[in-house]
N, C-alpha and C positions, 0 to 999 in steps of 0.2 A: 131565300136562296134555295134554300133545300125544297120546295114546291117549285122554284122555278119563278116567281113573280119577278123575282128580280136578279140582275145577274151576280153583282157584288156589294159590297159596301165597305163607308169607310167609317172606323169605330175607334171615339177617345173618351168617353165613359162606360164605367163598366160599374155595376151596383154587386156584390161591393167592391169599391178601390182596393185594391189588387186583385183580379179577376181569380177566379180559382184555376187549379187544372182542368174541371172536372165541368167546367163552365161550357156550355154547350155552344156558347159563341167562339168557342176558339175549337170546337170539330173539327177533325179530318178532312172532312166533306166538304166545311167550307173554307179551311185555310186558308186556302191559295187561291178564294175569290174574295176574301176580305183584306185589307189596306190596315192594320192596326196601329195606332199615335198611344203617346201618351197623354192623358188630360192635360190643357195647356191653356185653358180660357182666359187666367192670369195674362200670360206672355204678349203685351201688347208696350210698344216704345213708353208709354208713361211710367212703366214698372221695370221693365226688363234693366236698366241703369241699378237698383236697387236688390235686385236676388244676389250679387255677390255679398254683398253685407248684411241682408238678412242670413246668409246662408253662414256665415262666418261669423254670425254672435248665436246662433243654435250650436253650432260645435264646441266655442268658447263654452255659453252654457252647460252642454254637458260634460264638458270635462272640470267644468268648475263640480259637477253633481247636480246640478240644477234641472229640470225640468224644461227642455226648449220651448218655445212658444209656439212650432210647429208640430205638431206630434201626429202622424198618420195611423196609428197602434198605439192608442192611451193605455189600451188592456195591459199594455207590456212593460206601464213603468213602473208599478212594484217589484217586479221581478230585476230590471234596469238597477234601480235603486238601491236596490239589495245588494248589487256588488259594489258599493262605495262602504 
C-alpha cells in the first residue's frame, strides 16, 4: 500500500496475536486503507454452537485457580497464579 501496488487490504492475522502498537501494519498511512478482523478461522457453524461452553468452563477454570485450557499469554500465568 505504501508503494502503491495495492490500494487496500483486509487483515485477521497478525504475528504476534495481539498486534503491537508499534506494528507498522496498523500506520497512519495505512489505516484507513486497511479493513482489520479479528482471527476467526475457528468460527464456522460446526463450532460456533460450542464457544459458549468452552468459554464458560475457562472462566469456571479460573476462578476455581486453575489454569484454562485456552491461554493466549502462558507468560502471564505465574504471575496469575500468584494472586490465589
Amino acid at each position: 500500500m505504501r508503494e502503491g501496488w495495492i490500494a487496500g487490504a483486509a487483515l485477521d492475522v497478525f504475528t504476534p496475536e495481539i498486534p503491537q502498537a508499534d506494528n507498522p501494519l496498523l500506520g497512519e498511512d495505512i489505516f484507513f486503507k486497511t479493513l482489520y478482523s479479528p482471527h476467526a478461522a475457528a468460527l464456522n457453524p460446526e463450532v460456533m454452537w460450542q464457544l459458549p461452553t468452552v468459554q464458560m468452563e475457562n472462566c469456571l477454570s479460573a476462578l476455581r485457580g486453575e489454569v484454562p485450557e485456552f491461554v493466549v499469554n502462558p507468560e502471564a500465568i505465574p504471575k496469575w497464579r500468584s494472586r490465589f
